[in-house]
Z-matrix of the N, CA and C atoms (Angstrom, degrees):
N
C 1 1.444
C 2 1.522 1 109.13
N 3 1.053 2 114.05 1 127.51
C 4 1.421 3 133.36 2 173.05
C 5 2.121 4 121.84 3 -79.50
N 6 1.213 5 112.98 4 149.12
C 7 1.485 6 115.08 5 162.70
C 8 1.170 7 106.53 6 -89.55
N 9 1.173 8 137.20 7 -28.00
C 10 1.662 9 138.63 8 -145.01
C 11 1.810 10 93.30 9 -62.51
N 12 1.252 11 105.15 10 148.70
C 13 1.801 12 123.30 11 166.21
C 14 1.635 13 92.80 12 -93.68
N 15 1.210 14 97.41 13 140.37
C 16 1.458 15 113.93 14 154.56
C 17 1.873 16 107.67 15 -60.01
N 18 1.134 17 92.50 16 139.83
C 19 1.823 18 105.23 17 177.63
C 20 1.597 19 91.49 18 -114.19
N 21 1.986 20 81.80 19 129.34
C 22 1.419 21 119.47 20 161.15
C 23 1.550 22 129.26 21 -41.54
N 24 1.343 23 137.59 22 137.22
C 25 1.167 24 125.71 23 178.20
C 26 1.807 25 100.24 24 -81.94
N 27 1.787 26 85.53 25 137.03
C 28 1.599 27 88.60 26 179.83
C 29 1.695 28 115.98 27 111.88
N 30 1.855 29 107.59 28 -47.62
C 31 1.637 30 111.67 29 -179.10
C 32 1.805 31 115.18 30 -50.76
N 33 1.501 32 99.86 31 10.60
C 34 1.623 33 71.08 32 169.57
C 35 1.442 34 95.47 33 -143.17
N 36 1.471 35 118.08 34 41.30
C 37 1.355 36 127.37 35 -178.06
C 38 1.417 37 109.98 36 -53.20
N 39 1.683 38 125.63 37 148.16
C 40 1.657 39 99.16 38 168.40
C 41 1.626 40 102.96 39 82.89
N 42 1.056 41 125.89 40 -33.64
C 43 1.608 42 119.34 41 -156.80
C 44 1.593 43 98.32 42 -87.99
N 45 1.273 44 150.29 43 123.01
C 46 1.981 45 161.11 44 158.56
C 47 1.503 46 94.43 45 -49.81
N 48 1.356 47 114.97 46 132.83
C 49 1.641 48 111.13 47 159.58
C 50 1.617 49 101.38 48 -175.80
N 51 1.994 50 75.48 49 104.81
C 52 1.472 51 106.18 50 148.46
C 53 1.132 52 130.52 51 -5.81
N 54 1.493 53 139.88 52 109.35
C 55 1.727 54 107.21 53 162.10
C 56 1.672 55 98.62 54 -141.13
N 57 1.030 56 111.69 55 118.41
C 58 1.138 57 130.06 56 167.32
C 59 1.980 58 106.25 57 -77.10
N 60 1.330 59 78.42 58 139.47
C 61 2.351 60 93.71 59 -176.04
C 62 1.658 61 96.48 60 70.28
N 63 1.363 62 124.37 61 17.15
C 64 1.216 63 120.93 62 168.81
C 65 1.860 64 129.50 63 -29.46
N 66 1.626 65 85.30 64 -63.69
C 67 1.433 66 103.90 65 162.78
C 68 1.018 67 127.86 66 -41.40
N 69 1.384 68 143.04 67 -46.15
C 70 1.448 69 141.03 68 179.19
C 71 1.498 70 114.41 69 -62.43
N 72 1.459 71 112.07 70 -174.84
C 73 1.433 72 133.04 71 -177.77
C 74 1.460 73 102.00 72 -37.74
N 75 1.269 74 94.22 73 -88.31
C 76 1.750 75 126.60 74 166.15
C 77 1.507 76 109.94 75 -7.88
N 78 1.585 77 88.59 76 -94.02
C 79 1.822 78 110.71 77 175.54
C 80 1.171 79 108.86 78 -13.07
N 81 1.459 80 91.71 79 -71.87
C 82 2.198 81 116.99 80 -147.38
C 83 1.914 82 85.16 81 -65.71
N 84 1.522 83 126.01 82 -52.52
C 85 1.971 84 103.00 83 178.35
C 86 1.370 85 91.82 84 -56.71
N 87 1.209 86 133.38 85 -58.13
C 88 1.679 87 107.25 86 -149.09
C 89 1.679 88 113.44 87 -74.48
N 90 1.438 89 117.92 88 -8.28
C 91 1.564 90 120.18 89 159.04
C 92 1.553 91 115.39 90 -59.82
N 93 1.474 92 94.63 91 -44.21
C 94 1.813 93 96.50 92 -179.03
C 95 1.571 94 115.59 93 -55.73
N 96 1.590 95 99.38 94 -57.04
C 97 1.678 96 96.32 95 -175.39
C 98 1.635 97 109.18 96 -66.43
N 99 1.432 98 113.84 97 -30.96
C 100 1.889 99 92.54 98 -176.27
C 101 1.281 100 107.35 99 -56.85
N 102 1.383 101 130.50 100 -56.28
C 103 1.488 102 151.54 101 175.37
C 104 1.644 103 110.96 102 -39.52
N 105 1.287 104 107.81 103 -3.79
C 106 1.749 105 114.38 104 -165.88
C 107 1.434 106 85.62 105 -126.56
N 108 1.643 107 115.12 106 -15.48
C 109 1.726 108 105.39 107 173.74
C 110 1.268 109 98.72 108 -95.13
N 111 1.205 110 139.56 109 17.75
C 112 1.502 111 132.95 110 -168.17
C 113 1.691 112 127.22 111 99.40
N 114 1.340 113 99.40 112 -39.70
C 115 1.411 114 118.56 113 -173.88
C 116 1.887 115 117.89 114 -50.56
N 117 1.304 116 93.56 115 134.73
C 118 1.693 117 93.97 116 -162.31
C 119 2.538 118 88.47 117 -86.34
N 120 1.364 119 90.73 118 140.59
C 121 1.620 120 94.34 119 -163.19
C 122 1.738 121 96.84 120 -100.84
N 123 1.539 122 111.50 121 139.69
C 124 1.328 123 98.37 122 165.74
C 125 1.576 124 97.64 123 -150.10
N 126 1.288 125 120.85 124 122.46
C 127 1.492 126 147.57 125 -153.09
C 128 1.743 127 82.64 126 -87.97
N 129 1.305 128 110.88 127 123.55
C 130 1.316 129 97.70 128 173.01
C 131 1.508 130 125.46 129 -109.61
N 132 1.409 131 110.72 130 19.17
C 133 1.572 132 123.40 131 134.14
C 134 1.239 133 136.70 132 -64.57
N 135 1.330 134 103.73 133 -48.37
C 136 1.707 135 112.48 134 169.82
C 137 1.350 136 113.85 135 -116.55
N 138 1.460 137 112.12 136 87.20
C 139 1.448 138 92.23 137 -169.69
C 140 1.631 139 105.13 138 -112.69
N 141 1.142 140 117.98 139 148.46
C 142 1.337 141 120.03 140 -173.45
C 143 1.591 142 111.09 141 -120.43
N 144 1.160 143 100.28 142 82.91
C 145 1.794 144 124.42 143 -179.92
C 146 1.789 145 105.33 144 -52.79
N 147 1.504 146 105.29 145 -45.70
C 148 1.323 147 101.53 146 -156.90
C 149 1.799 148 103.43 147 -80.91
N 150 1.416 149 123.51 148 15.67
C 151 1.334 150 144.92 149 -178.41
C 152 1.366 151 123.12 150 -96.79
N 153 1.375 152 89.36 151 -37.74
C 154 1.559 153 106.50 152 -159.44
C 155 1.378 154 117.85 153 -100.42
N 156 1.452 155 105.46 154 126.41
C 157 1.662 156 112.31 155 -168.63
C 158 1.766 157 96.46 156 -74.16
N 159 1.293 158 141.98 157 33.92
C 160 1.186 159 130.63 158 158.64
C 161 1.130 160 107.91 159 -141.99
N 162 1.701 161 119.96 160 33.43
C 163 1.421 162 109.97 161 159.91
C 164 1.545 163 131.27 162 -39.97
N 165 1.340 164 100.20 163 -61.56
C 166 1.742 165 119.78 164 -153.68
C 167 1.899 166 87.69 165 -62.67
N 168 1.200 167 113.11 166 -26.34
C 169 1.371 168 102.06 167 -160.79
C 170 1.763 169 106.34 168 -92.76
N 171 1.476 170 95.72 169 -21.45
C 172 2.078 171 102.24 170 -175.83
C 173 2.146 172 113.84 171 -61.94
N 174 1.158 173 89.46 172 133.00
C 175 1.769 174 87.65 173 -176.28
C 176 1.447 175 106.36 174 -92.17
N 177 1.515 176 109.51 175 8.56
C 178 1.219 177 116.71 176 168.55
C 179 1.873 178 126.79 177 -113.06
N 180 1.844 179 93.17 178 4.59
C 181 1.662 180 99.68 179 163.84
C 182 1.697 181 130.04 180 -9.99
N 183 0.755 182 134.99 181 114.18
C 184 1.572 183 125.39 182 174.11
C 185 1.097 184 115.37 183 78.92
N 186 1.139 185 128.65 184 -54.59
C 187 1.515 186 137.33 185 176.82
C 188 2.004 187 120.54 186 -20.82
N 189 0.905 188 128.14 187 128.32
C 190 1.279 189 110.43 188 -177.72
C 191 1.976 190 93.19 189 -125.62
N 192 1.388 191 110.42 190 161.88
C 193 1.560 192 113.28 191 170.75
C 194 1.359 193 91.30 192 -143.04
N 195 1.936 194 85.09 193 133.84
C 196 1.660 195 115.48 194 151.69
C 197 1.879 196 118.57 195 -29.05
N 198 1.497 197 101.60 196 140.77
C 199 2.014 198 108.25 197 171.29
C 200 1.597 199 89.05 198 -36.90
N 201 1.383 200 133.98 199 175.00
C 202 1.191 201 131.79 200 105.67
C 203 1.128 202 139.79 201 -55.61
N 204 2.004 203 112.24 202 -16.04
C 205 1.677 204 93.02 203 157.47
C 206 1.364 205 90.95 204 -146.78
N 207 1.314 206 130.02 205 176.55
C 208 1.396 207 135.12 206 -173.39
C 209 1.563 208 108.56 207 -127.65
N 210 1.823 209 96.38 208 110.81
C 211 1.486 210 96.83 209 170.68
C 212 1.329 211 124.52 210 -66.57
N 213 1.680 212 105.22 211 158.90
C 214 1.255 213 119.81 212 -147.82
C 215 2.369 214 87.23 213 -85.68
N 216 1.234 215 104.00 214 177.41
C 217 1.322 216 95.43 215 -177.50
C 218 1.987 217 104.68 216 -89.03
N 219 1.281 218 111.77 217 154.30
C 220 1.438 219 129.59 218 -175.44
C 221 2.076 220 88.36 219 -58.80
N 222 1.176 221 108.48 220 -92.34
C 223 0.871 222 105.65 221 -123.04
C 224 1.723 223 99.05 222 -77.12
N 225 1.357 224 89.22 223 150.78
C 226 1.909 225 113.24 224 -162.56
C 227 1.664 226 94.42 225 88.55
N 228 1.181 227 144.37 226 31.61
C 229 1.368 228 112.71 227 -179.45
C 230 2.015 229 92.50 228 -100.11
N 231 1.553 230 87.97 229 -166.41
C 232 1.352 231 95.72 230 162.74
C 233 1.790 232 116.39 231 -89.16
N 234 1.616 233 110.44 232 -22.53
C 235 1.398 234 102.90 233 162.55
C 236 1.296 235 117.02 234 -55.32
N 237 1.170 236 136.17 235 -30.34
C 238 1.460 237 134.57 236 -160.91
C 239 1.703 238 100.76 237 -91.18
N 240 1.641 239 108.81 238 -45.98
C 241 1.510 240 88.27 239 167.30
C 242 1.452 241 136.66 240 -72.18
N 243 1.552 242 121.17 241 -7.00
C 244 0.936 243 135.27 242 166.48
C 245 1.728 244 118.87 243 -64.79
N 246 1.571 245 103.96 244 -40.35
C 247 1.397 246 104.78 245 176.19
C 248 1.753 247 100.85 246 -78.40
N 249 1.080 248 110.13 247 -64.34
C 250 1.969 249 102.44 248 -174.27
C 251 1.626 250 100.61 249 -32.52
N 252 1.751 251 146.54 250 -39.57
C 253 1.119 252 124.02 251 -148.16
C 254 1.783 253 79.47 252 -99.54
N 255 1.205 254 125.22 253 -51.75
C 256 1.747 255 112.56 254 171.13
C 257 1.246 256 112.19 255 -8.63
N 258 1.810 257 102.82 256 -77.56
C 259 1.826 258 107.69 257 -163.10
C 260 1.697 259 99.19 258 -62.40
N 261 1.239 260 131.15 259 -44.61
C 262 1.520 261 118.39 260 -164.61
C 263 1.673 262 105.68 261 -72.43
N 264 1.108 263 139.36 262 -22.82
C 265 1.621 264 148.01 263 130.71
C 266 1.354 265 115.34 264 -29.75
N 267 1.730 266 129.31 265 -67.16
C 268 1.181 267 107.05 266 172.11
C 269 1.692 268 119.35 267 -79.84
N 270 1.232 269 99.09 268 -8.12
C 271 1.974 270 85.68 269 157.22
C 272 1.513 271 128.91 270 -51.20
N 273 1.095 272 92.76 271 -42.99
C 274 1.682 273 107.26 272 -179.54
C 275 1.699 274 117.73 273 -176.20
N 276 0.893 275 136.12 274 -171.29
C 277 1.889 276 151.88 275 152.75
C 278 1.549 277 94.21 276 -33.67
N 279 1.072 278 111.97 277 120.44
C 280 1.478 279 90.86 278 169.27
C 281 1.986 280 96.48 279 -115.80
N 282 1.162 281 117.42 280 174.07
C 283 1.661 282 125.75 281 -176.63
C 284 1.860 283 77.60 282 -106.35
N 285 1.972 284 101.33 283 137.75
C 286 1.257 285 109.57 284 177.42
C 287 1.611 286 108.44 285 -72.20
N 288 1.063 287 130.01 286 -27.83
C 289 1.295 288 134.25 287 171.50
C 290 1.692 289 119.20 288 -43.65
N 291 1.679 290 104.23 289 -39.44
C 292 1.358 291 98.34 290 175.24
C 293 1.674 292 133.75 291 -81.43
N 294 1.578 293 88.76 292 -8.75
C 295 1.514 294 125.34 293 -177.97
C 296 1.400 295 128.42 294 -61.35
N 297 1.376 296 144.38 295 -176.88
C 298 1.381 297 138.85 296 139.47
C 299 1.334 298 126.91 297 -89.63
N 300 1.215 299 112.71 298 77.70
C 301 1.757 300 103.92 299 -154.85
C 302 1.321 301 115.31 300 -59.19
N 303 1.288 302 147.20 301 -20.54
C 304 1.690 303 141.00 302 144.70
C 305 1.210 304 89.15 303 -37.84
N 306 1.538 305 131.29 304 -96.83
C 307 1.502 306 106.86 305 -166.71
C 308 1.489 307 143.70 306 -50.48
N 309 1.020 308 118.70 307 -11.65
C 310 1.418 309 146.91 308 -159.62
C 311 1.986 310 96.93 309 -81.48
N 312 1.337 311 89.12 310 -52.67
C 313 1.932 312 101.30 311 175.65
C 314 1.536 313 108.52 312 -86.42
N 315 1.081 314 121.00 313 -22.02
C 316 1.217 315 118.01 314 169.30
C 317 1.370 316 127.15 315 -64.59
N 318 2.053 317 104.80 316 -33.24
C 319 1.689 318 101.61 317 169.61
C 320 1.572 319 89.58 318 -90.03
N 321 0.556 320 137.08 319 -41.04
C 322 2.214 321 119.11 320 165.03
C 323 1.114 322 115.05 321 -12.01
N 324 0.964 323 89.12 322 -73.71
C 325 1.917 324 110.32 323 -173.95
C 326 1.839 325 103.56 324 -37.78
N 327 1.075 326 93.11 325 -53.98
C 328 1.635 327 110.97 326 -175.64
C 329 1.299 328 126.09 327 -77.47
N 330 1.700 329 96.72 328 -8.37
C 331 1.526 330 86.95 329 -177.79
C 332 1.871 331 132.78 330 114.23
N 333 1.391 332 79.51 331 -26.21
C 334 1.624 333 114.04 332 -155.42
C 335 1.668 334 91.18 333 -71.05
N 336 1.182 335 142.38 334 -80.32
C 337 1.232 336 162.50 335 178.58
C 338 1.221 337 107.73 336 -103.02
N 339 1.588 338 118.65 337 147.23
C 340 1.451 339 149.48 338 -177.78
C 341 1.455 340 114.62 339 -120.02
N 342 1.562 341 117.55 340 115.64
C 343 1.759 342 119.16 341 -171.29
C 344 1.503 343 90.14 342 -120.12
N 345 1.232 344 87.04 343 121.27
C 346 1.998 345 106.72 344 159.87
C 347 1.488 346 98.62 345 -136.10
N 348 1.315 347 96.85 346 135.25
C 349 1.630 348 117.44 347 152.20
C 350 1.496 349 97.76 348 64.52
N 351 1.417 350 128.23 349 29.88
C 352 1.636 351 124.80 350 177.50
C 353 1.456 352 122.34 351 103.97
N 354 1.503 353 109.17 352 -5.91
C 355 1.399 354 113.25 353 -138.79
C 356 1.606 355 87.53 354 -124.75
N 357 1.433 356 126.25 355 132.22
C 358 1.539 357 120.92 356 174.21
C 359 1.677 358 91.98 357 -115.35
N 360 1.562 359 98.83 358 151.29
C 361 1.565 360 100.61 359 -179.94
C 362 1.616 361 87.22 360 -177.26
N 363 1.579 362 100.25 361 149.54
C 364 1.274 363 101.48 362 -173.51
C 365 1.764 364 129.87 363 -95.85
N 366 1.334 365 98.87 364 132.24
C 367 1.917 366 109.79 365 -154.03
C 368 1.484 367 107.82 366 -37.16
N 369 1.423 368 107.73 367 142.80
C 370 1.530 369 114.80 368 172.47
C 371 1.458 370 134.59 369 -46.95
């Protein structure tokens, strides 16, 4: 159980805020709700100064900042074999034999696909 008050739509109207990892999952909801509290949003990866009615006033004008981390490249990873056994799963039943079984348990794990009796196919 929490103390926190629910915040008003609007109490942070007028108010600049930074958000670094904006872009992601995370970020990009918590951009929506500040921006739904009023708050003017500026992603400070992509920031678009020449847009924004609070340029002249930002101490962060022009400025751009590095990811905090740098994904690794797609292809050969284990993301990529994870997606090839996905799509051949939602093609149809697939037999685990024809599969990548590291990846195969990996969308298990997650939820992603359901294996009984040899057979991966994706949950009802």
């Amino acid at each position: 159980m929490t103390n926190a008050k629910p915040l008003k739509q609007g109490v942070l109207k007028g108010k600049r805020v930074l958000v670094t990892g904006g872009a992601g999952f995370l970020g990009s909801h918590l951009c929506d709700r500040l921006m739904d509290l009023g708050a003017n949003v500026c992603l400070a990866r992509i920031p678009r100064c020449a847009a924004c009615p609070l340029a002249a006033l930002c101490p962060s004008r022009g400025k751009t900042f590095p990811p905090e981390r740098k994904q690794g490249p797609f292809e050969g990873s284990f993301r990529q074999r994870r997606a090839r056994a996905l799509r051949a799963v939602a093609a149809g039943p697939r037999r685990l034999d024809e599969l990548d079984a590291d990846a195969v348990a990996a969308l298990a794990r997650d939820g992603l696909v359901s294996v009984a009796d040899g057979v991966a196919e994706l949950p009802p």
